[in-house]
PDB file as gemmi writes it, atoms N, CA and C in Angstrom:
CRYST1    1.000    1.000    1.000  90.00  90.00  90.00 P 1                      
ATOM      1  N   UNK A   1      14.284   4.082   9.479  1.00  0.00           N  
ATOM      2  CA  UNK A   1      13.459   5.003  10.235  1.00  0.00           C  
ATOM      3  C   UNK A   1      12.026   4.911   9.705  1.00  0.00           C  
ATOM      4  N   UNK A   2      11.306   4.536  10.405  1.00  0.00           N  
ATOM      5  CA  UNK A   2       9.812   4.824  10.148  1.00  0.00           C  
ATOM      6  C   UNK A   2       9.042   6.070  10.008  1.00  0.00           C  
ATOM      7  N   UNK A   3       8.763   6.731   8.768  1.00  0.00           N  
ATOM      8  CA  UNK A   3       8.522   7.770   8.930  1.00  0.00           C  
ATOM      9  C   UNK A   3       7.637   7.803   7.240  1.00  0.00           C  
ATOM     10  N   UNK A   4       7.596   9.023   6.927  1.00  0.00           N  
ATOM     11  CA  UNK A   4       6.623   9.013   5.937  1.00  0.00           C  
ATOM     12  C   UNK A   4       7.693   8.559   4.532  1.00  0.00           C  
ATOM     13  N   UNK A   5       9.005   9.165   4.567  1.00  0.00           N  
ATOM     14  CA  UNK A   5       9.771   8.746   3.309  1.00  0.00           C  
ATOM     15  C   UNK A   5       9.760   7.084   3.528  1.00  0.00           C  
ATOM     16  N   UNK A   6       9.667   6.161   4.495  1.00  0.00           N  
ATOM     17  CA  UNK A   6       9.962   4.694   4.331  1.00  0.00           C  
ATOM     18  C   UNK A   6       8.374   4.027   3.647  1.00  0.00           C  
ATOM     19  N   UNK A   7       7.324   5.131   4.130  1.00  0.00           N  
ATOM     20  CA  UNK A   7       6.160   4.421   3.883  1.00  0.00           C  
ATOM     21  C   UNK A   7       6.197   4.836   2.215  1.00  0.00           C  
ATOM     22  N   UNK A   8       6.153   6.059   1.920  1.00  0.00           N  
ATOM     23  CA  UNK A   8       6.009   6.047   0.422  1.00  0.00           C  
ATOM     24  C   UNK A   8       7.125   5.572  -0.242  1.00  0.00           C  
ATOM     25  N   UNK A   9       8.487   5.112  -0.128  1.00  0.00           N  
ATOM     26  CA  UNK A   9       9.178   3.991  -0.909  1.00  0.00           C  
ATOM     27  C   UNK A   9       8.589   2.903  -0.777  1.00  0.00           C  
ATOM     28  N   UNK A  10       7.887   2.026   0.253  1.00  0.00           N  
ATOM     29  CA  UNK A  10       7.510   1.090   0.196  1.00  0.00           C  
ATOM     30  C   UNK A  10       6.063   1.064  -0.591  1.00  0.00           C  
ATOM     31  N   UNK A  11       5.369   1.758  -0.424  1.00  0.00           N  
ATOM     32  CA  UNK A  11       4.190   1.764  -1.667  1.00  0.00           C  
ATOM     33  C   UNK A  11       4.409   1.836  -2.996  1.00  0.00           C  
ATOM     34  N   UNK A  12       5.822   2.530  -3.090  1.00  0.00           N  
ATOM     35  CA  UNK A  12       6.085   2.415  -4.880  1.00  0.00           C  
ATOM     36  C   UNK A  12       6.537   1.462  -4.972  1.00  0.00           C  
ATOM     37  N   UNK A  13       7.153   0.592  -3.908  1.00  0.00           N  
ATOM     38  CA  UNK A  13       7.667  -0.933  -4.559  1.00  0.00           C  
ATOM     39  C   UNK A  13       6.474  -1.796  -4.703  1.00  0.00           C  
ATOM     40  N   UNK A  14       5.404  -1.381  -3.495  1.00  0.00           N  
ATOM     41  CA  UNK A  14       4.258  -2.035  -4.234  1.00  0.00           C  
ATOM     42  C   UNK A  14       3.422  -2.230  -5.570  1.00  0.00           C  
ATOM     43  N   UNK A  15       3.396  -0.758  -5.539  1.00  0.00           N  
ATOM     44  CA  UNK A  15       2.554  -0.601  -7.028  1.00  0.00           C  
ATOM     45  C   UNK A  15       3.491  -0.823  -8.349  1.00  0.00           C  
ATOM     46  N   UNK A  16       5.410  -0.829  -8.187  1.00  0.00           N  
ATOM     47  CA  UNK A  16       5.867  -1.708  -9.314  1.00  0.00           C  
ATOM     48  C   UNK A  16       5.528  -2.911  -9.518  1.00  0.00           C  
ATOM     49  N   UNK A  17       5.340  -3.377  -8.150  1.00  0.00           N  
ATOM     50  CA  UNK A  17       5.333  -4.862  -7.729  1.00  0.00           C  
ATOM     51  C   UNK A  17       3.789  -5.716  -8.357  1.00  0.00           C  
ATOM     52  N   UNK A  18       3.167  -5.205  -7.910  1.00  0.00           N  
ATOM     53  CA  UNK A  18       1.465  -5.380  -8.638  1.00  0.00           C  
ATOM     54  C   UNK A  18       1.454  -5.000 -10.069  1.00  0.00           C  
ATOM     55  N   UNK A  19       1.585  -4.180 -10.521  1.00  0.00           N  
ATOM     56  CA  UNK A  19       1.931  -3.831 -11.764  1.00  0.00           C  
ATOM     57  C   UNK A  19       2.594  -4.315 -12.515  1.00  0.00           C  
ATOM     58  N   UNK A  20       3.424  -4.879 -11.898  1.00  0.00           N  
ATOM     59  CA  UNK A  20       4.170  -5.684 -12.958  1.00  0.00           C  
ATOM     60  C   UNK A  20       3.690  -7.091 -13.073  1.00  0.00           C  
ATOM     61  N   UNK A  21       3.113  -7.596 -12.651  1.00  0.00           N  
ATOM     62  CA  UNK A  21       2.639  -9.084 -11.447  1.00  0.00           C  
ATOM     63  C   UNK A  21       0.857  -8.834 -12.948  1.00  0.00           C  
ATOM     64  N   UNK A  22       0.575  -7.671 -13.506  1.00  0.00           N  
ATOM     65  CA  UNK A  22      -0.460  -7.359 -13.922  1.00  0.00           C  
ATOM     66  C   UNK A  22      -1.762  -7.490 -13.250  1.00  0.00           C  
ATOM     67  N   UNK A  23      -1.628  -7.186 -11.539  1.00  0.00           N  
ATOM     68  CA  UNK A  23      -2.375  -7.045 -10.666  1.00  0.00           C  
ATOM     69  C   UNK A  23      -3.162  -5.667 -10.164  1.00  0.00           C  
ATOM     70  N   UNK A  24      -4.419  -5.378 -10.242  1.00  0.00           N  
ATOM     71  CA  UNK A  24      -4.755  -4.243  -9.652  1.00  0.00           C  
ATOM     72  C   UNK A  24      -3.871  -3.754  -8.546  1.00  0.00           C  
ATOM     73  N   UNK A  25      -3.470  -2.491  -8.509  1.00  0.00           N  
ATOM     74  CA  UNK A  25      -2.896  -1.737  -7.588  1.00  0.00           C  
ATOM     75  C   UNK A  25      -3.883  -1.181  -6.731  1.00  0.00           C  
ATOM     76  N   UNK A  26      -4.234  -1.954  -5.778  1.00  0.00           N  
ATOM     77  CA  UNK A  26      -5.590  -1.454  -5.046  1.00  0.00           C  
ATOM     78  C   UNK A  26      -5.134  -1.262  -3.144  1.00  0.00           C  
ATOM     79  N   UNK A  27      -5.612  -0.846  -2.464  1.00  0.00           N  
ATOM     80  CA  UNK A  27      -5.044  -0.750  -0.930  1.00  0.00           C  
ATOM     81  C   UNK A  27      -5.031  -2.075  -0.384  1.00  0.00           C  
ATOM     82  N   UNK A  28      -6.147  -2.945  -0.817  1.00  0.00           N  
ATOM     83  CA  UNK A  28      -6.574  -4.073  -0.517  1.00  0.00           C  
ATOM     84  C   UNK A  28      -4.964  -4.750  -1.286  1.00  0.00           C  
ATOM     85  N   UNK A  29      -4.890  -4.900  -2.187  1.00  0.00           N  
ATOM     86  CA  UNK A  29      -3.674  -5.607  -2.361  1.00  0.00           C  
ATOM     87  C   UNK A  29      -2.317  -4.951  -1.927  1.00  0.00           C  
ATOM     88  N   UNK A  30      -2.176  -4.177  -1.555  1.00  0.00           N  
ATOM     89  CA  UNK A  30      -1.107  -3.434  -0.680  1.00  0.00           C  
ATOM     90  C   UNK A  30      -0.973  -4.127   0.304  1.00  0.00           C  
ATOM     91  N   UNK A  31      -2.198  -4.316   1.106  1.00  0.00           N  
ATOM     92  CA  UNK A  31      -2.381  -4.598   2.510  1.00  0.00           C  
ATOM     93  C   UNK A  31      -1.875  -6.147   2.536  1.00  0.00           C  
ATOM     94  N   UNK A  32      -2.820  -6.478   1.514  1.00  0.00           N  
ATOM     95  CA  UNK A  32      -1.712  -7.825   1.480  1.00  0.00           C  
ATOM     96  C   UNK A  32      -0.854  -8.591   1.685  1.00  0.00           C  
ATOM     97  N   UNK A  33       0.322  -7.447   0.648  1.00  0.00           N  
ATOM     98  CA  UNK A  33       1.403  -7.375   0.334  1.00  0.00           C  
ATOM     99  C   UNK A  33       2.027  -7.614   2.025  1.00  0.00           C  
ATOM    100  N   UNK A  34       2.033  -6.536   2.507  1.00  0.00           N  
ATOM    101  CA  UNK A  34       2.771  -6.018   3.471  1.00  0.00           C  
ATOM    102  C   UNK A  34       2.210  -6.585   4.912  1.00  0.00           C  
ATOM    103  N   UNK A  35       1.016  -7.526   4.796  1.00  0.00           N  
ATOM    104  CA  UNK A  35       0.549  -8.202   5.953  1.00  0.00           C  
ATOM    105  C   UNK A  35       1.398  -9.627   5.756  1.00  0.00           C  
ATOM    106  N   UNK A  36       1.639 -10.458   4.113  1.00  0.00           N  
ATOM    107  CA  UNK A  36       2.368 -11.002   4.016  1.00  0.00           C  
ATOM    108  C   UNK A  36       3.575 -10.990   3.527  1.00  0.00           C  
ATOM    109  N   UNK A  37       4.901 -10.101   3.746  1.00  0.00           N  
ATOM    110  CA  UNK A  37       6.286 -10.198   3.417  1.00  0.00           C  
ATOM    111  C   UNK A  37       6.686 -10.248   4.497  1.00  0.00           C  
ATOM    112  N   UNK A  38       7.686 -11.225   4.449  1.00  0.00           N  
ATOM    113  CA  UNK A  38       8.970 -12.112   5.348  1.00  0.00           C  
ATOM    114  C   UNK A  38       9.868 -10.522   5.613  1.00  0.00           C  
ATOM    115  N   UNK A  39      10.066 -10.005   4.623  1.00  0.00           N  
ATOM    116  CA  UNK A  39      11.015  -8.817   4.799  1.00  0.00           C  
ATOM    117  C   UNK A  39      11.019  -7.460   5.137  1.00  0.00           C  
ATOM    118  N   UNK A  40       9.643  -7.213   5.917  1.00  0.00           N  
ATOM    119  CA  UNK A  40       9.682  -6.578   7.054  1.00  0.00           C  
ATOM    120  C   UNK A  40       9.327  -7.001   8.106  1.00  0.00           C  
ATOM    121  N   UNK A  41      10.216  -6.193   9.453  1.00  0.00           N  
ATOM    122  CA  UNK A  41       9.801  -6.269  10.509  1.00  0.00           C  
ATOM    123  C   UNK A  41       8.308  -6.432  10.996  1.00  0.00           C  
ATOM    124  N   UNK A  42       8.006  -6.680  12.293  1.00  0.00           N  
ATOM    125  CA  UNK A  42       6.710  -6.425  12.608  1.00  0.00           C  
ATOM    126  C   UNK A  42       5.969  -5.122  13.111  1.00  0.00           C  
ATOM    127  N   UNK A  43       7.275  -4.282  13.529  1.00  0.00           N  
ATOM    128  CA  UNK A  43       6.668  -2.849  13.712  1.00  0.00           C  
ATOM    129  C   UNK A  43       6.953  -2.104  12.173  1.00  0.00           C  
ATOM    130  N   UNK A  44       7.724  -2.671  11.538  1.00  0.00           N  
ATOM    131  CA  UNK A  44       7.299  -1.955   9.927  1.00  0.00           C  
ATOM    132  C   UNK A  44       6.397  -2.348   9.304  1.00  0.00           C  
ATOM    133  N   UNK A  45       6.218  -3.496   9.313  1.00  0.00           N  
ATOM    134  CA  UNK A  45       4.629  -3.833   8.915  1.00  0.00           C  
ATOM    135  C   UNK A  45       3.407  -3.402   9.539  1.00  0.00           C  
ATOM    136  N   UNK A  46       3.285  -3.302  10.955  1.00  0.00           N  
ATOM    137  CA  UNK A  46       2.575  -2.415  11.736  1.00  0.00           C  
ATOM    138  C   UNK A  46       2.193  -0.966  11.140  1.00  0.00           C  
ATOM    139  N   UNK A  47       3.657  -0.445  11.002  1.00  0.00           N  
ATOM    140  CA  UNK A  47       3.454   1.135  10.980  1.00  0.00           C  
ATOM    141  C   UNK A  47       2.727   1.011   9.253  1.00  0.00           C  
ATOM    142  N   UNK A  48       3.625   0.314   8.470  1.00  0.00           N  
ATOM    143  CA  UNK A  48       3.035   0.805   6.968  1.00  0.00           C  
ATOM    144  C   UNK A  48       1.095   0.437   7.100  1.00  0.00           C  
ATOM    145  N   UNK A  49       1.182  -0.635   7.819  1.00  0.00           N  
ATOM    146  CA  UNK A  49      -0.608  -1.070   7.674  1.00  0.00           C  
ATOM    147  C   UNK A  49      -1.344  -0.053   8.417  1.00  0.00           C  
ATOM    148  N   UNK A  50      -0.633   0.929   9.124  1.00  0.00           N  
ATOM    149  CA  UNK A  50      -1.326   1.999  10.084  1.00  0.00           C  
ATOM    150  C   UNK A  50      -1.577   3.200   9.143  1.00  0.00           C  
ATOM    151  N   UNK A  51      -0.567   3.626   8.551  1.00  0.00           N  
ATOM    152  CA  UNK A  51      -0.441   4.476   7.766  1.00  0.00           C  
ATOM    153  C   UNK A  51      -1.324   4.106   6.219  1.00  0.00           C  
ATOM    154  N   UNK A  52      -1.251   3.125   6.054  1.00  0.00           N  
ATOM    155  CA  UNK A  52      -2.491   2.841   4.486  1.00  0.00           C  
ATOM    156  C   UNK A  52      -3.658   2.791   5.528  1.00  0.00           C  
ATOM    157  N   UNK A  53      -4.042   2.511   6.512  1.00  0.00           N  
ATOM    158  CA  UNK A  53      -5.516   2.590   6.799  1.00  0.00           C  
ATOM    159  C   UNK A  53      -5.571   4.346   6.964  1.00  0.00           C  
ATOM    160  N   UNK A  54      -5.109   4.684   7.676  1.00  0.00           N  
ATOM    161  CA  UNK A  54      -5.176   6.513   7.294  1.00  0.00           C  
ATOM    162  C   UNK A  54      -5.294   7.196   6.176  1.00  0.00           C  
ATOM    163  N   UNK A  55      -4.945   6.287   5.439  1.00  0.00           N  
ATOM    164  CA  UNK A  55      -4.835   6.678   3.869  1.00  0.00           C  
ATOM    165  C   UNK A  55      -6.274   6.498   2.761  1.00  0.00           C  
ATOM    166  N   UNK A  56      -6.626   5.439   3.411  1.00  0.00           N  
ATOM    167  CA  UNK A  56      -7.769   4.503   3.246  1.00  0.00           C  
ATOM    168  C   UNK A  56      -9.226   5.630   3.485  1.00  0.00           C  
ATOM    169  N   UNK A  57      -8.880   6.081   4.712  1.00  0.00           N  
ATOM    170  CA  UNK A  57     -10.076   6.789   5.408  1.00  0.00           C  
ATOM    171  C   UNK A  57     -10.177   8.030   4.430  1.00  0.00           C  
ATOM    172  N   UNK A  58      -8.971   8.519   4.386  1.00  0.00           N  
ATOM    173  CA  UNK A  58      -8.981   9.774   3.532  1.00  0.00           C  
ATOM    174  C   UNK A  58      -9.489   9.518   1.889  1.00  0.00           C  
ATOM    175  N   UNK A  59      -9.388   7.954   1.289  1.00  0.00           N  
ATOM    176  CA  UNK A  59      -9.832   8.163   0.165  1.00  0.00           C  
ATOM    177  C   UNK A  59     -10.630   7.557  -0.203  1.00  0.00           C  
ATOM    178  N   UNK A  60     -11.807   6.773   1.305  1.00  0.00           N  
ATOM    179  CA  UNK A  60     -12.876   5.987   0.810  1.00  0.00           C  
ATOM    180  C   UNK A  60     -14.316   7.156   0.273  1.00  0.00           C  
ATOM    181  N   UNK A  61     -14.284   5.941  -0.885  1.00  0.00           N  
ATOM    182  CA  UNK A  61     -15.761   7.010  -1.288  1.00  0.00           C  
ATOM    183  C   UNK A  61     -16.449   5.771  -1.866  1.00  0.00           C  
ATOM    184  N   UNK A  62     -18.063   5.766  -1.209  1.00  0.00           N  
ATOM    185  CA  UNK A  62     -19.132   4.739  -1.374  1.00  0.00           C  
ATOM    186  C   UNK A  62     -18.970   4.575  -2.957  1.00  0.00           C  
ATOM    187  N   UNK A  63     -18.676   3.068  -3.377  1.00  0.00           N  
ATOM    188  CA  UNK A  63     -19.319   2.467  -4.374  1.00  0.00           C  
ATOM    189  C   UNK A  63     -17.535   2.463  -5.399  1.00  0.00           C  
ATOM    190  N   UNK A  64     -16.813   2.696  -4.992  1.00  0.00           N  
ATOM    191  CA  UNK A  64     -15.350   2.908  -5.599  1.00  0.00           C  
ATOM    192  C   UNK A  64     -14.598   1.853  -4.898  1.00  0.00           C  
ATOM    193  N   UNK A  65     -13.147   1.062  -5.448  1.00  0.00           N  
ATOM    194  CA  UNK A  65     -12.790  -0.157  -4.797  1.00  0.00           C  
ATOM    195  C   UNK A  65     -11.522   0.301  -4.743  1.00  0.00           C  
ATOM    196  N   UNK A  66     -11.355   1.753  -4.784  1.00  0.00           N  
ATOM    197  CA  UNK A  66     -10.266   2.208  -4.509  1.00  0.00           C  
ATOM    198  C   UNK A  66      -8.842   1.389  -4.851  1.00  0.00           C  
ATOM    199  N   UNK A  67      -8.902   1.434  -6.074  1.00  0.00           N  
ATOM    200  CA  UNK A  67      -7.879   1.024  -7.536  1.00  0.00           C  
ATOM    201  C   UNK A  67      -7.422   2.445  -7.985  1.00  0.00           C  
ATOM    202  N   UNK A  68      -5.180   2.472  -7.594  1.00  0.00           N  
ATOM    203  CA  UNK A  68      -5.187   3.364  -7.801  1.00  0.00           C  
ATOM    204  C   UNK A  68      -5.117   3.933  -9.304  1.00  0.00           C  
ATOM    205  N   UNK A  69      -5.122   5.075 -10.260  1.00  0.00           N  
ATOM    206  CA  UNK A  69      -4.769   4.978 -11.687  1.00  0.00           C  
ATOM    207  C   UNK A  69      -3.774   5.908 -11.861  1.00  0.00           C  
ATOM    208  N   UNK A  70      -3.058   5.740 -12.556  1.00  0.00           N  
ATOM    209  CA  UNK A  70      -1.860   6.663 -13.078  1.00  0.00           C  
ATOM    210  C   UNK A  70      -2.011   7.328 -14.397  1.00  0.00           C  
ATOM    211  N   UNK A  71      -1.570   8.458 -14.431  1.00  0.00           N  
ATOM    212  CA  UNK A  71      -1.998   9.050 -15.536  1.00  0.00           C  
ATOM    213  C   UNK A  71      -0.821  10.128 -16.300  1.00  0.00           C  
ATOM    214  N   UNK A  72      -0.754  10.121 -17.526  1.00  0.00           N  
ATOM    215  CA  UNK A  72       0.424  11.080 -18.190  1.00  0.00           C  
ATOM    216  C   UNK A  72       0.069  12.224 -18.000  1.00  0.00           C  
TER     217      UNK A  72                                                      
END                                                                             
């Protein structure tokens, strides 16, 4: 089901995925990700790239490359 629980499991497999890879976890490499994997569909890849650009809008701020950070 496409919905908000499929999009945020699939972003945490991203950011294990980059992270572990010792790659910035950035939207830009998300987008990537999910513009190139074999293992989703094309309307799941659709919807997740719809949903990070919404995401995108909400957290662009001039002069930031929007790298996410995690913190204890």
């Amino acid at each position: 089901m496409l919905d908000e629980e499929f999009f945020h499991s699939q972003l945490g497999a991203c950011v294990i995925y980059l992270s572990s890879q010792g790659e910035d976890v950035s939207l830009n490499n998300i987008r990537d990700l999910w513009e190139n994997t074999s293992s989703l569909s094309v309307l799941e890849s659709e919807f997740l790239l719809s949903e990070l650009a919404a995401l995108e809008i909400k957290t662009t701020d001039i002069g930031k490359d929007n790298v996410f950070t995690f913190k204890n």
